[in-house]
N, C-alpha and C positions, 0 to 999 in steps of 0.2 A: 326720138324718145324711146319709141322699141328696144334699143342696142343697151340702154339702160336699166329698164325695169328688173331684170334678175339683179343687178346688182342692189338697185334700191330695197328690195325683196329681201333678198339678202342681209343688207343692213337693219331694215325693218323687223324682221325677226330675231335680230341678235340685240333688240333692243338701241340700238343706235339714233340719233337725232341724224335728221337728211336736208339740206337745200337745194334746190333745184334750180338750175340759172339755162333761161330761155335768147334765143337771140330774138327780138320782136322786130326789131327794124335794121336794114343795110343804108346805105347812101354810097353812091359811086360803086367802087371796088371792093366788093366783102370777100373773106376767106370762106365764107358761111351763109347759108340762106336763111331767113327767117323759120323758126321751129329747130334751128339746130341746137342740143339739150348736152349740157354736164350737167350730172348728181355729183355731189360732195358730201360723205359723211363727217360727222363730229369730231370726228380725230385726223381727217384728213384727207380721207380714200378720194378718189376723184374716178367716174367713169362717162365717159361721154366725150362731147369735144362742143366748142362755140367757134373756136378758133381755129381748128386742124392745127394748132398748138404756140401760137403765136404771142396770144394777153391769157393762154389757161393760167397762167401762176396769178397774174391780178386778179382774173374770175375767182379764182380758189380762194385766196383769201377776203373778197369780198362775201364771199359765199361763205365762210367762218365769221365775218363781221355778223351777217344776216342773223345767223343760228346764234351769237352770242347776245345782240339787241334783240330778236324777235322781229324785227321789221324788215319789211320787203325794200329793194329799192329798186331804183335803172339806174344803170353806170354805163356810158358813152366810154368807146375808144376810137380813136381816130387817127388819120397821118400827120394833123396839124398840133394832135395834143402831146407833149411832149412826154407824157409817163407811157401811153400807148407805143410811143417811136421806142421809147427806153425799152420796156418789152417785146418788139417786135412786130404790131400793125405796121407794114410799111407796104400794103397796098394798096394805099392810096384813099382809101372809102372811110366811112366811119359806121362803126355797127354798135347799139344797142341792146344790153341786155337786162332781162329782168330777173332780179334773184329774190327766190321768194322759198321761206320754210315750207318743210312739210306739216303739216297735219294729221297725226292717224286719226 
């Protein structure tokens, strides 16, 4: 999350709307530990990583879903889910994230 906040900061001040997407849970073989954090601002900026780059393009625009409804959600990817393989999990595990607006 550290590697983040200037950019959130960043956006924050320039008036930007921000989501934040957390990994909360792995299973098996994750690219990523639980606490691994991408910011996504309103237009698109992305900084951080869930994936070391693998479902960032899914995360991102669930992370545009988020900030468009307001609502938080968790989105699983996995080796067995076919839109995760389409983007790139293929190590095996399935990981967890939760994307959720910001609040100032």
């Amino acid at each position: 999350m550290k590697d983040v906040l200037g950019e959130i900061e960043r956006w924050r001040a320039a008036g930007r709307r921000v989501a934040v997407a957390r990994v909360v849970s792995v299973e098996g073989s994750g690219p990523r530990a639980p606490g691994a954090t991408m910011a996504v601002s309103e237009d698109g900026e992305a900084a951080g990583s869930v994936s070391g780059g693998c479902v960032e393009g899914a995360v991102l625009t669930e992370a545009l879903d988020v900030l468009s409804s307001g609502t938080p959600r968790l989105v699983s990817f996995g080796y067995s889910d076919d839109e995760a393989f389409a983007v790139g999990l293929t190590c095996g595990g399935t990981i967890t994230v939760f994307v959720e607006p910001l609040d100032w």
